[in-house]
DRENZAPA-119037 format. One record per atom (N, C-alpha, C, CB): residue number from 1; atom name; y negated, x, z negated. Coordinates in steps of 0.05 Angstrom, whole numbers, plus 5000, padded with zeros to 4 digits. Each point is the difference from the previous one (the first is absolute). Last residue first. Glycine has a CB too. Example, Ala and Ser with C-alpha at 12.3 -4.5 7.8 and 13.67 -1.06 7.14 Angstrom:
2
   k  a   c2   c1   c3
   2  N 5045 5257 4858
   2 CA 4976 5016 4999
   2  C 4978 4985 4986
   2 CB 5013 5024 5043
   1  N 5102 4982 4958
   1 CA 4976 4982 5000
   1  C 4976 5018 5000
   1 CB 5023 4962 4975
***
This chain:
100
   k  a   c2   c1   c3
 100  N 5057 5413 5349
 100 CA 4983 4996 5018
 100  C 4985 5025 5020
 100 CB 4997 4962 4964
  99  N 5077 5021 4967
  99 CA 5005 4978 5019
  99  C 4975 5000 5021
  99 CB 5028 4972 4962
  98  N 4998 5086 4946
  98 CA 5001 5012 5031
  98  C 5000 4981 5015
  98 CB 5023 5035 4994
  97  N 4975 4937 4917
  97 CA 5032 5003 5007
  97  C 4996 5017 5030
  97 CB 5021 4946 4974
  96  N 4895 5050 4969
  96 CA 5020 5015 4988
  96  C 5030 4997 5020
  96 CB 4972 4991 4948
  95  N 4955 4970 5094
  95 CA 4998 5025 4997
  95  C 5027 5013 4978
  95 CB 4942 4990 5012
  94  N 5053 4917 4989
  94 CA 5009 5007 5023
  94  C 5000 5034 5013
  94 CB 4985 4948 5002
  93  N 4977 5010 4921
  93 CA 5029 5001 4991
  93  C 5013 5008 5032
  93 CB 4998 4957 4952
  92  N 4908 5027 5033
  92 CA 5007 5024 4986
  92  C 5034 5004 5006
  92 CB 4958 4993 4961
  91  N 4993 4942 5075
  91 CA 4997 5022 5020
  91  C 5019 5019 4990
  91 CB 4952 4992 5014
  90  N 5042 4930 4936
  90 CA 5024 4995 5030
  90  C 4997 5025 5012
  90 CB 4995 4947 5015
  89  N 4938 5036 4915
  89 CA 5025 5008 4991
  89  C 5027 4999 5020
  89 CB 4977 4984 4958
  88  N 4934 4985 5062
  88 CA 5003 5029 4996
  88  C 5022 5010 4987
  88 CB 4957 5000 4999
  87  N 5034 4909 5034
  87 CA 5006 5016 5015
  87  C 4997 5030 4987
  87 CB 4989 4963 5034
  86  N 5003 4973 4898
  86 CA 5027 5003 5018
  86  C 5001 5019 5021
  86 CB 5006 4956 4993
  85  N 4915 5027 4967
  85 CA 5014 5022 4976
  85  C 5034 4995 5010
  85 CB 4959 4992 4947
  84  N 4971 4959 5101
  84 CA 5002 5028 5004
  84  C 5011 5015 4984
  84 CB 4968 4996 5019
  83  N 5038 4912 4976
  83 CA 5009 5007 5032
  83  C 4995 5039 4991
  83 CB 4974 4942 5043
  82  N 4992 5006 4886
  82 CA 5035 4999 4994
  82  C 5012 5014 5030
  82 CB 5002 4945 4966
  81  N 4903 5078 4974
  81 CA 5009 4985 5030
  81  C 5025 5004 5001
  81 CB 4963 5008 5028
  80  N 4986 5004 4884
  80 CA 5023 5014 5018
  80  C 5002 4982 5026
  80 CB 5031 5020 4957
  79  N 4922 4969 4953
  79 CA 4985 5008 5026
  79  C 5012 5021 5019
  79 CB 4962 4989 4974
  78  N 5077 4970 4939
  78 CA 4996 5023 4996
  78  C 4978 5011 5021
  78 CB 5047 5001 4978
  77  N 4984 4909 5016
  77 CA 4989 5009 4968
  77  C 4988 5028 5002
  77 CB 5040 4973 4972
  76  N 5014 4994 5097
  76 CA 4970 4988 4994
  76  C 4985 5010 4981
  76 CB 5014 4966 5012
  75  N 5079 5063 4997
  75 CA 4979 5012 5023
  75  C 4979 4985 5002
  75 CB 5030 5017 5026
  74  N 5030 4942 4931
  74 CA 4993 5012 4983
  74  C 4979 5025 5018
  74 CB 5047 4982 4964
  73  N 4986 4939 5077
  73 CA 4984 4996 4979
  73  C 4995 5019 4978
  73 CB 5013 4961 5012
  72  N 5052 5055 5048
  72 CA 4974 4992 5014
  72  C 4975 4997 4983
  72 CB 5029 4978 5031
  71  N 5069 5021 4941
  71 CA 4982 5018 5000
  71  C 4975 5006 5014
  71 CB 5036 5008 4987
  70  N 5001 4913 4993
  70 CA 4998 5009 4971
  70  C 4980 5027 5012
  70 CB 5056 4981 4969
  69  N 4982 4970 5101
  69 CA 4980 4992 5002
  69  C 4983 5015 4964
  69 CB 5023 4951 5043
  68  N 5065 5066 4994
  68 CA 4985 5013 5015
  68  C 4965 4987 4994
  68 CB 5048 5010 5037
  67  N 5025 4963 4907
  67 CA 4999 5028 5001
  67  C 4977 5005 5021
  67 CB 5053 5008 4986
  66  N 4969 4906 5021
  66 CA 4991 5006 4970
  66  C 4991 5034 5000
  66 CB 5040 4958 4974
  65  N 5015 5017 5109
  65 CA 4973 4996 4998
  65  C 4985 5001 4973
  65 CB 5010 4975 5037
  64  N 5081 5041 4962
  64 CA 4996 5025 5014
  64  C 4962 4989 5003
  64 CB 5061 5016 5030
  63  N 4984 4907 4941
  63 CA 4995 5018 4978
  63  C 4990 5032 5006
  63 CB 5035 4969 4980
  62  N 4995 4957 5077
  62 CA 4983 5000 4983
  62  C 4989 5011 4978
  62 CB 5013 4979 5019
  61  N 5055 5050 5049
  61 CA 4975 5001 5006
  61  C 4983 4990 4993
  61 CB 5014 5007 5022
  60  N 5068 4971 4934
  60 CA 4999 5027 5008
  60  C 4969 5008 5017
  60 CB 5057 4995 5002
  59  N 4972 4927 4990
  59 CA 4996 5004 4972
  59  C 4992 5017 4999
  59 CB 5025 4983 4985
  58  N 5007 4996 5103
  58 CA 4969 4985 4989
  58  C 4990 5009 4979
  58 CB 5010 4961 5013
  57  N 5087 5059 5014
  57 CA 4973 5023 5013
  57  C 4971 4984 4999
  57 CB 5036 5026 5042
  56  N 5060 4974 4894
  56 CA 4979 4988 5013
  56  C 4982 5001 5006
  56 CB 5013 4989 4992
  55  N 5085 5058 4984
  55 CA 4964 4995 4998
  55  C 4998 4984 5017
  55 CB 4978 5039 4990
  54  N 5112 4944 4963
  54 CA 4983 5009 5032
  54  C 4973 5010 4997
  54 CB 5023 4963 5025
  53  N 5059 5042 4895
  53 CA 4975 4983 5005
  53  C 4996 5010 5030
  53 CB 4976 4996 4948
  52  N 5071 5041 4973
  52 CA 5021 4992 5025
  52  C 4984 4978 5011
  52 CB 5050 5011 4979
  51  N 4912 5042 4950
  51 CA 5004 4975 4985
  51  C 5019 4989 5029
  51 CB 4947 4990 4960
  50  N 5031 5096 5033
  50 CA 4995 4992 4976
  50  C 5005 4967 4992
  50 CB 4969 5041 5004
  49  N 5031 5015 5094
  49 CA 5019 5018 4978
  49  C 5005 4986 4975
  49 CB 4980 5042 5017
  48  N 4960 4909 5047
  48 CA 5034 4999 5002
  48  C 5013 5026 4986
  48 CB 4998 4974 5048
  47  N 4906 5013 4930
  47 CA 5014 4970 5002
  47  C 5035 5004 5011
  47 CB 4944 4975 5018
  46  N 4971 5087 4975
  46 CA 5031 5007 4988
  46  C 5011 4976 4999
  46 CB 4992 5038 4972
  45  N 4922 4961 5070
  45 CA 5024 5028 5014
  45  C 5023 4998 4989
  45 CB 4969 5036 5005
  44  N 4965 4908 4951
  44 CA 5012 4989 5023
  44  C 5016 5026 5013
  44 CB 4960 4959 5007
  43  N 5005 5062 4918
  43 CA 5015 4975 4990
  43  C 5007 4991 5032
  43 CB 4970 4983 4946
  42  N 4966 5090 5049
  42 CA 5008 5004 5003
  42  C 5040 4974 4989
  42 CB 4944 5048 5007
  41  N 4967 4923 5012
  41 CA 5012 5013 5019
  41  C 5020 5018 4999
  41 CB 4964 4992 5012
  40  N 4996 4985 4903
  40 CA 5016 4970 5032
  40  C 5006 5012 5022
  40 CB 4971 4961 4995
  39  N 4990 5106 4946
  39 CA 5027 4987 4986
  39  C 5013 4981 5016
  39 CB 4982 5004 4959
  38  N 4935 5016 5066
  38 CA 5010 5024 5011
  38  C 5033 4988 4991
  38 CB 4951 5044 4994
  37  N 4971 4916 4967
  37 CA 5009 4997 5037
  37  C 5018 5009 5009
  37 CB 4967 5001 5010
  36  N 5006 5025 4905
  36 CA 5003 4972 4997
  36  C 5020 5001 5027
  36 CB 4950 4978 4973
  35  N 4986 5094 5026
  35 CA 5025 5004 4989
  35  C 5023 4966 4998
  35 CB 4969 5049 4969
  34  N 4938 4947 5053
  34 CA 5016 5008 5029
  34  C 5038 5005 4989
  34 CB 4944 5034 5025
  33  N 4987 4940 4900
  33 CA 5008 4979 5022
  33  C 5017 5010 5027
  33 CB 4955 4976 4983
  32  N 5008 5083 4966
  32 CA 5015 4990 4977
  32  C 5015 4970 5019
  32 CB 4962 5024 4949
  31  N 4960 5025 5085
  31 CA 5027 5016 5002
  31  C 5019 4993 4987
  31 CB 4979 5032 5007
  30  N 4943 4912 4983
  30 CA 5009 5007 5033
  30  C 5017 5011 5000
  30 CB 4967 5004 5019
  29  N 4994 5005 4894
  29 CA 5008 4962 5008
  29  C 5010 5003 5029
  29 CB 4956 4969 4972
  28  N 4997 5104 5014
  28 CA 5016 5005 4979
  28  C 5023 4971 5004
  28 CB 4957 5032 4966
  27  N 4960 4978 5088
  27 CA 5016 5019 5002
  27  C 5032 4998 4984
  27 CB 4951 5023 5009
  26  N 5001 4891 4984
  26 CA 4986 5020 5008
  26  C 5022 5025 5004
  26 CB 4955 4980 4974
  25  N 5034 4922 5031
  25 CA 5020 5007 5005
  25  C 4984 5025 5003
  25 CB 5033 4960 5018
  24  N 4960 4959 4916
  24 CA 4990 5012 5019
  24  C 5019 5029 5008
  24 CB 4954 4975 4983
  23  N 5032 4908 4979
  23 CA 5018 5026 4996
  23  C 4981 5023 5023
  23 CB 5059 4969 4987
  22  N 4939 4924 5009
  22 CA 4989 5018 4975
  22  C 5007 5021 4981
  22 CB 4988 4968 5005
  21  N 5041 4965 5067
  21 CA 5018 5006 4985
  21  C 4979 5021 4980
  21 CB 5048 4992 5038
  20  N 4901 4991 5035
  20 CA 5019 4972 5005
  20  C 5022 5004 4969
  20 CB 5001 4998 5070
  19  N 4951 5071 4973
  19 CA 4982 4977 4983
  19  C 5009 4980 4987
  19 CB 4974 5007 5027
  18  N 5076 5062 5022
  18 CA 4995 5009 4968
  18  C 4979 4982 4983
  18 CB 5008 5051 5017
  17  N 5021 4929 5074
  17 CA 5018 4992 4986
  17  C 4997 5012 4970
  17 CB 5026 4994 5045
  16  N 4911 5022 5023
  16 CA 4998 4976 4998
  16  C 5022 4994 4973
  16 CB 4984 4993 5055
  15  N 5012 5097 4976
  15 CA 4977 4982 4981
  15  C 4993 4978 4991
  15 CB 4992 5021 5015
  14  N 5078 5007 5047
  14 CA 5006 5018 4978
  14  C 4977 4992 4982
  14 CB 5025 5040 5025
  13  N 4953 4937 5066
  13 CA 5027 4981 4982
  13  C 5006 5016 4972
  13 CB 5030 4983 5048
  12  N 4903 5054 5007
  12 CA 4994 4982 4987
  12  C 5025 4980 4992
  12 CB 4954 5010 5021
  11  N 5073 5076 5012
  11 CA 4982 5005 4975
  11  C 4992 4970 4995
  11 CB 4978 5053 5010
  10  N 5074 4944 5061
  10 CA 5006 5009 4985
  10  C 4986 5005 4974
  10 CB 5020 5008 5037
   9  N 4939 4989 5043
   9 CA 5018 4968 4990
   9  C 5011 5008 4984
   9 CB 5010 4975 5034
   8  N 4961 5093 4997
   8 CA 4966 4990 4990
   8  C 5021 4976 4987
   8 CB 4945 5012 5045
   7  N 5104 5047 5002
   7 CA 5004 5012 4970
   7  C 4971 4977 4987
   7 CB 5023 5070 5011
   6  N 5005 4915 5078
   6 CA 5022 4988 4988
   6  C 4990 5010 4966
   6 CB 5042 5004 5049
   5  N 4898 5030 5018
   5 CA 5002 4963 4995
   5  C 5019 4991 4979
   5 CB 4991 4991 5049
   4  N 5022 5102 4987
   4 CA 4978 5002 4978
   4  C 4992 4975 4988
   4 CB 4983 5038 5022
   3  N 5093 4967 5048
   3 CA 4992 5004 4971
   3  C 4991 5007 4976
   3 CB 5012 4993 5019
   2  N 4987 4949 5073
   2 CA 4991 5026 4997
   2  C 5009 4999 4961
   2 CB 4951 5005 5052
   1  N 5085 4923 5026
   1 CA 4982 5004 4977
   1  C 4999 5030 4994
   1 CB 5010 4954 4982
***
């Protein structure tokens, strides 16, 4: 799957579900939600320092998806192609470390 497809599925689930629950997930509602996300994910990393717990690599990649799909969806909002504001940022960071 190409993920410009993945960012189209994405947006109409994010709509669907703001129909559905009669909520909307605009810029502001999106970043407030990623932050959210971010807390679980970060709740599963600290599972064995904080609570002497195993992560659990399902929980754990369920939630790393929330995040990835939060911010996707916010590169909608904004008419950010999610593939190319990655690869251009992969070029950048690779120029700064000299890798290329």
């Amino acid at each position: 799957m190409e993920v410009k497809e993945l960012q189209e599925i994405i947006k109409e689930h994010v709509s669907q579900m703001d129909e559905r629950y009669r909520c909307v997930h605009n810029s502001e509602s999106t970043f407030n939600h990623i932050i959210e996300e971010i807390g679980e994910v970060a709740n599963q990393i600290n599972k064995p320092k904080i609570r002497n717990e195993q992560i659990i690599k399902q929980e754990l990649s369920d939630e790393i998806a929330d995040v990835f799909i939060l911010l996707t969806h916010l590169c909608s909002l904004y008419n950010i192609e999610t593939e190319e504001c990655i690869l251009n940022k992969l070029r950048k960071l690779k120029q700064r470390a000299n890798l290329e």
